[in-house]
C-alpha positions in Angstrom: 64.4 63.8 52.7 61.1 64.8 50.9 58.3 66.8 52.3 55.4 66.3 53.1 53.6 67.2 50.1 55.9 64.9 48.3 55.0 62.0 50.3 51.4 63.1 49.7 51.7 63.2 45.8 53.8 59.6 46.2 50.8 57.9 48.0 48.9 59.8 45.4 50.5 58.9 42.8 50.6 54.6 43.8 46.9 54.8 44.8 46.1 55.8 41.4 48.3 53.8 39.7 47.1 50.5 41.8 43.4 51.5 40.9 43.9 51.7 37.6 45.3 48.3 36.9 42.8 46.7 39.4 39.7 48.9 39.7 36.7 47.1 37.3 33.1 48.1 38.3 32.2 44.5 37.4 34.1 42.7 39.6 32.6 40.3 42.0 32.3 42.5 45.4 34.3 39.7 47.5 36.9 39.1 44.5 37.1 43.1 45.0 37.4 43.2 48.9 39.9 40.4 48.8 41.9 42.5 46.0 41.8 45.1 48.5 42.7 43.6 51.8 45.7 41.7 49.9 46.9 44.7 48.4 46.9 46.4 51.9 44.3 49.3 51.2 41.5 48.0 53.3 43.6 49.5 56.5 46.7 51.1 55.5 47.7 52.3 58.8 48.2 48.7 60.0 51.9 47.4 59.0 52.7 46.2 56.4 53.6 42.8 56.9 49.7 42.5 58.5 47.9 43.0 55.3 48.4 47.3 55.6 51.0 50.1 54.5 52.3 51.4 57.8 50.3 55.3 56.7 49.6 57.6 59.1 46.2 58.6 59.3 46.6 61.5 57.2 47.9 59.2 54.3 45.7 56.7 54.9 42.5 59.5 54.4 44.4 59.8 50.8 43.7 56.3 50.2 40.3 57.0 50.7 40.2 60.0 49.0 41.4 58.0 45.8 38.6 55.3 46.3 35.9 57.7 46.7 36.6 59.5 43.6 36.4 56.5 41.4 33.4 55.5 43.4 35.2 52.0 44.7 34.1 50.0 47.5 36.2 48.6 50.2 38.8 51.3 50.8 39.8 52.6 53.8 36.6 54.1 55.2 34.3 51.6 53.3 35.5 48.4 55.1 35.2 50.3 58.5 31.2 51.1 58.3 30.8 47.9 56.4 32.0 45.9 59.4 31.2 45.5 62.7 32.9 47.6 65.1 33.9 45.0 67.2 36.4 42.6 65.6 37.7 45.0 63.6 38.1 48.4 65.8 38.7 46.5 68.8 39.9 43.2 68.1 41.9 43.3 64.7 44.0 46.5 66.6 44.3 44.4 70.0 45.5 41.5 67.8 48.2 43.4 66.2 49.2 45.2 69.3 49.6 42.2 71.6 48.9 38.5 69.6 51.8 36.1 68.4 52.6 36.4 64.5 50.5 33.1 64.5 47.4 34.4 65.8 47.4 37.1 63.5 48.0 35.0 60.6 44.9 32.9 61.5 42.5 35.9 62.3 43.5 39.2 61.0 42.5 38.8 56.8 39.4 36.6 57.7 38.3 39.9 60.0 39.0 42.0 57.2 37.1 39.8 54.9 34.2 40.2 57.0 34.0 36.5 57.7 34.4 36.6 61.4 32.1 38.4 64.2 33.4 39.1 67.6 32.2 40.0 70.7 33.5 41.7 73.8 33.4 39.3 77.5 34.6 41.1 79.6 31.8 42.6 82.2 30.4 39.8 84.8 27.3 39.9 87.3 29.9 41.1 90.4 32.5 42.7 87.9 31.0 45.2 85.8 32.7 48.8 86.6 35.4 47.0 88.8 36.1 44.5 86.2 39.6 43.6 88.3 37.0 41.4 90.2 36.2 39.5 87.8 36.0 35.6 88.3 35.8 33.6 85.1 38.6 31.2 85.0 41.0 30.0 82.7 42.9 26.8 83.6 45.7 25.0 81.7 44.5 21.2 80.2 47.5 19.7 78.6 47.5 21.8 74.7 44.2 23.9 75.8 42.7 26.5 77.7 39.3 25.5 79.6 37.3 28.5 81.1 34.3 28.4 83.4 32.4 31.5 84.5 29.4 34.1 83.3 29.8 37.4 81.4 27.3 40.0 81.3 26.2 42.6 78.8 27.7 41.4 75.9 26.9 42.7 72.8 25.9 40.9 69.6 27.8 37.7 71.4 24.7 35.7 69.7 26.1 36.4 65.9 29.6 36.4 67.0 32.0 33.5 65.9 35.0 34.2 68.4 35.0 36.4 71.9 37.7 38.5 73.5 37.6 37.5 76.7 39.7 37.9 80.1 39.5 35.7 83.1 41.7 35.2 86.0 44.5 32.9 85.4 46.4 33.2 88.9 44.5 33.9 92.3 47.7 34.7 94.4 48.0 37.2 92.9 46.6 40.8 93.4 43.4 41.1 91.3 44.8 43.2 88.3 48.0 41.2 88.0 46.2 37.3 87.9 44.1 38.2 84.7 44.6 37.3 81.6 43.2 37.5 77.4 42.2 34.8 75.5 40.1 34.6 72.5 37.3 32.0 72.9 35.6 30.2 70.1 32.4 30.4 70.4 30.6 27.8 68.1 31.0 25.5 70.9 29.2 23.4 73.1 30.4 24.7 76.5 28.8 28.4 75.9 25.2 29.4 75.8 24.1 32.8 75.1 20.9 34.4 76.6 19.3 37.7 75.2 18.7 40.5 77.3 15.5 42.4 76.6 16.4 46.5 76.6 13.8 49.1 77.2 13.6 50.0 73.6 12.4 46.3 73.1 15.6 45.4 71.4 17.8 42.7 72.9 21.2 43.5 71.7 22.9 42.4 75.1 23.1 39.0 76.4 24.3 36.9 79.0 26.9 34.4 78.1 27.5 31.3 80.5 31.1 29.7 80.2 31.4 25.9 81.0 34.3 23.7 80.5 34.6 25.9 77.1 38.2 25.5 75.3 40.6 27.0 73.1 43.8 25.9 71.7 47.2 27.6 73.9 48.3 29.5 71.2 44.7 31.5 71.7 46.9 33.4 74.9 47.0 37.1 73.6 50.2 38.7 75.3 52.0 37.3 78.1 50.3 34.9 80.9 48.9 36.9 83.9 49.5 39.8 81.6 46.2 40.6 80.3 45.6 43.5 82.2 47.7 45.5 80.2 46.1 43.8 76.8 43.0 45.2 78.1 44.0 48.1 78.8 44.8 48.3 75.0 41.2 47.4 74.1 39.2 49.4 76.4 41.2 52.1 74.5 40.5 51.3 71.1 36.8 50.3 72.3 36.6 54.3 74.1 37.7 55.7 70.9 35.2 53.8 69.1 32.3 54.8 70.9 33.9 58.5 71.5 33.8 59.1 67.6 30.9 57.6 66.4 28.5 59.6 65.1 30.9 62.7 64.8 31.2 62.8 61.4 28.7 63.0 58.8 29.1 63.2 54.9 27.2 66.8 55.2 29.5 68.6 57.7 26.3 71.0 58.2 24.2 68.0 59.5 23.1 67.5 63.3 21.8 63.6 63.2 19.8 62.2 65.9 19.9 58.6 65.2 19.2 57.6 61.6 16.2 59.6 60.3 16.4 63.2 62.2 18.4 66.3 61.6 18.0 68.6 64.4 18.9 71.8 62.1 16.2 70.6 59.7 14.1 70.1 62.4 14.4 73.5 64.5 13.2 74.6 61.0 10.4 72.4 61.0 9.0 73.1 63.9 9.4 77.0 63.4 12.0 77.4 65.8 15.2 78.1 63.8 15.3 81.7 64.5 15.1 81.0 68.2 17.9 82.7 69.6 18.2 79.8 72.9 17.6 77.0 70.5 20.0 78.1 68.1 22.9 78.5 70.5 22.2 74.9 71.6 22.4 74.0 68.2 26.0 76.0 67.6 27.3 74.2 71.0 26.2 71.0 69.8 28.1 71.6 66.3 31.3 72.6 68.3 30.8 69.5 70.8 31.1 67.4 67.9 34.4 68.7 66.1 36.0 68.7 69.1 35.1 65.0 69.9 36.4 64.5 66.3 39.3 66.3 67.1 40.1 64.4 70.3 39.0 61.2 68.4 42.2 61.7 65.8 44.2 62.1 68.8 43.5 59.2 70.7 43.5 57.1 67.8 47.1 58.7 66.8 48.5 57.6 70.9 46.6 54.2 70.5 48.8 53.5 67.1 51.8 53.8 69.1 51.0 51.4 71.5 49.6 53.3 74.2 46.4 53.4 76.3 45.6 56.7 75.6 43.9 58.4 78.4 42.5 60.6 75.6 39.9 58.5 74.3 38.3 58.7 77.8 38.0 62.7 77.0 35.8 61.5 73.9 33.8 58.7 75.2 32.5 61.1 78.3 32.0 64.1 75.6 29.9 61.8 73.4 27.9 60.6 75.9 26.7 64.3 76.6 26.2 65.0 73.1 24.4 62.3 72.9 21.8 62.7 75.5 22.0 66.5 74.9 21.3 65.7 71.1 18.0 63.9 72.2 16.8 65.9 74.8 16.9 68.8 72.2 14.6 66.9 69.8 12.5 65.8 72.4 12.4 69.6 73.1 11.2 70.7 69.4 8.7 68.4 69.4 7.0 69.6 72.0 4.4 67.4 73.3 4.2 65.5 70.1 7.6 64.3 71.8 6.0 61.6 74.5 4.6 59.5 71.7 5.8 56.1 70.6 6.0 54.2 67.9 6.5 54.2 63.8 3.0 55.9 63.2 5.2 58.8 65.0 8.7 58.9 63.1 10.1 61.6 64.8 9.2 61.0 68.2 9.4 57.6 68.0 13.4 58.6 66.9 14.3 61.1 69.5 12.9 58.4 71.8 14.7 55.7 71.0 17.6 57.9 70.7 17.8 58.9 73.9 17.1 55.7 75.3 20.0 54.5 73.6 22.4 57.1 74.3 22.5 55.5 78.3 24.7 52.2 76.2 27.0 55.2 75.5 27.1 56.2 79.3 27.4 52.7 80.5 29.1 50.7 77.8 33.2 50.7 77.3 33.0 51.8 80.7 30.6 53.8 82.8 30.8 57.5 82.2 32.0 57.9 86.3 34.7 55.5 85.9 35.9 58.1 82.7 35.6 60.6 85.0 38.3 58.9 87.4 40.5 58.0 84.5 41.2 61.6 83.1 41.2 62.6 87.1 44.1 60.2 87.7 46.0 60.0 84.5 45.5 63.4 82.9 44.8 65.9 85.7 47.3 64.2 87.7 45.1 63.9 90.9 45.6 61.5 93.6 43.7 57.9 93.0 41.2 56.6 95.3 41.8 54.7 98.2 41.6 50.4 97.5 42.3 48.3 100.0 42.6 45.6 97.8 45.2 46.5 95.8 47.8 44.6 96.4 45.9 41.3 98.0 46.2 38.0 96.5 43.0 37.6 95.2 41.9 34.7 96.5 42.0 36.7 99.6 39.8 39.2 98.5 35.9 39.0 100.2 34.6 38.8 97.3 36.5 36.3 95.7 36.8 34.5 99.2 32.9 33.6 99.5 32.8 33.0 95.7 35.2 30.2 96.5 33.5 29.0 99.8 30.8 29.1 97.7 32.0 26.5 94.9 33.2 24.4 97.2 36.3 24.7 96.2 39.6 26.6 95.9 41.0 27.1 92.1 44.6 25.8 91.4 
């Protein structure tokens, strides 16, 4: 059996070699990126058979060690930050985890193409942390699924083609064993999407209304009644998304705030680099982020396996503080140049929006109390909260009870 630095100087080795019989700086940047994707180096940790290479993540960082020093687009890191998020963080990796072969062979190489957006409907008006409530439903019609309901909060569901939804499939049964996962077309007729206007004046969230929508049966992702645990999977991936991003920068000696600020750049600005309490905060803020890069590889490592790793809750919650701590120390250099507003003010107007923003992080993917309660139950061990209604049918449930006397009407 080799070692490890033999399987290092193998991938090495066929990396170069498939880059030199392919590479050509002329090539058409989709005739590259389908090169790529076919050749499985877009995402060589995925198996094989599903357009990847079955790497590790420490192989697959050789890949892209290879691309970047020939300067060619679309390898392993390049399709990640030239995608959205979304479909291919979340979705493409719930997909492979949980979706029939058939599913995959109809979704996975148009995500990596970058010809499909997704979106995640999941949160509803009386289901957003409790999201077991939820009441969207999903009824058989002969070969297709119809769904009726609202979702709430849903980013970028006005450019996305498909959504990854979950709605309740069986009320007799307890509310987190009745749900089920289903991706919904959503260049249809039966769904309407409304913007949501944020405080930054952006309107990246929307409300999405769900009537007599379909999609096709095979569109099921896992079992029936099973989608619990599917979602389980994709909070997952979706925490280790938003608990890594931002962590690392090309400059390792960089402290972004958003897109235009360096806080280490700016404590010199402002003439308080050699300020003994700001550059402590500064030092905790550099250690904050390795070890949320740190914990990001690990979660991502238990996620590849199959699990829902409990980890990526450690990250999400730790991003959200360096997030707002990030801000807050911006807004704290500034001065009181930091209350202004707007692009005549570039700085302010950054650390701002900024910490505006970093509230999505605090809310989204799961509010950071309800990550709180996960690494309580599932990594300190402690006891979980009382619910008395656990193991209700959940038609019996008040809530879904006065839904239902509500609609006139009991679902089958």
């Amino acid at each position: 059996m080799g070692t490890r630095e033999d399987r290092a100087d193998e991938i090495t080795a066929e990396v170069r070699s498939w880059l030199s019989e392919h590479w050509d700086p002329s090539l058409d940047g989709r005739e590259w990126r389908g090169l790529v994707v076919d050749g499985g180096w877009a995402y060589p940790s995925w198996p094989a058979r599903w357009f990847g290479r079955g790497y590790t993540r420490a192989e697959s960082a050789i890949v892209a060690r290879e691309f970047a020093r020939l300067g060619a687009p679309w390898g392993a890191l390049d399709v990640v930050s030239g995608h959205g998020q979304i479909e291919l963080q979340i979705g493409a990796n719930v997909l492979i985890a949980h979706a029939s072969d058939g599913l995959k062979a109809q979704l996975l190489r148009p995500i990596l193409m970058g010809d499909l957006r997704a979106c995640l409907l999941y949160s509803e008006p009386g289901a957003g942390s409790d999201l077991a409530s939820l009441q969207t439903r999903a009824e058989r019609d002969g070969d297709e699924w119809v769904f009726n309901g609202q979702k709430v909060w849903t980013t970028v569901a006005q450019l996305a083609d498909f959504g990854l939804l979950i709605a309740r499939t069986d009320w007799d049964q307890p509310k987190h064993q009745g749900i089920s996962y289903f991706i919904l077309p959503m260049h249809q007729r039966g769904v309407e999407v409304r913007p949501l206007r944020q405080m930054t004046g952006d309107a990246q969230f929307n409300e999405v209304f769900i009537t007599d929508a379909r999609a096709p049966l095979d569109h099921l992702v896992g079992e029936l009644n099973d989608g619990w645990r599917v979602l389980r999977t994709a909070l997952a991936f979706e925490r280790i998304v938003m608990g890594s991003t931002g962590t690392r920068s090309r400059d390792e000696r960089r402290l972004p705030v958003g897109a235009s600020i360096d806080l280490i750049e700016l404590a010199q600005r402002t003439g308080r680099s050699e300020d003994r309490l700001v550059r402590q905060a500064l030092a905790e803020l550099f250690i904050l982020r390795s070890v949320i890069a740190w914990n990001g590889e690990r979660a991502a490592a238990e996620s590849a396996r199959g699990d829902a790793s409990p980890a990526a809750s450690l990250g999400k919650l730790a991003m959200s503080r360096l997030l707002h701590t990030s801000a807050g120390l911006a807004d704290s250099l500034l001065g009181p140049a930091g209350t202004l507003y707007g692009p005549e003010v570039p700085d302010a107007n950054a650390a701002n929006v900024s910490l505006m923003m970093a509230f999505m992080n605090s809310i989204g993917g799961g509010s950071d109390q309800i990550q709180r309660n996960i690494i309580a139950e599932r990594i300190l061990g402690l006891p979980k909260d009382l619910a008395t209604d656990r193991d209700v049918p959940f038609r019996d449930v008040p809530k879904a009870a006065a839904r239902l006397e509500l609609g006139g009407g009991r679902p089958r």
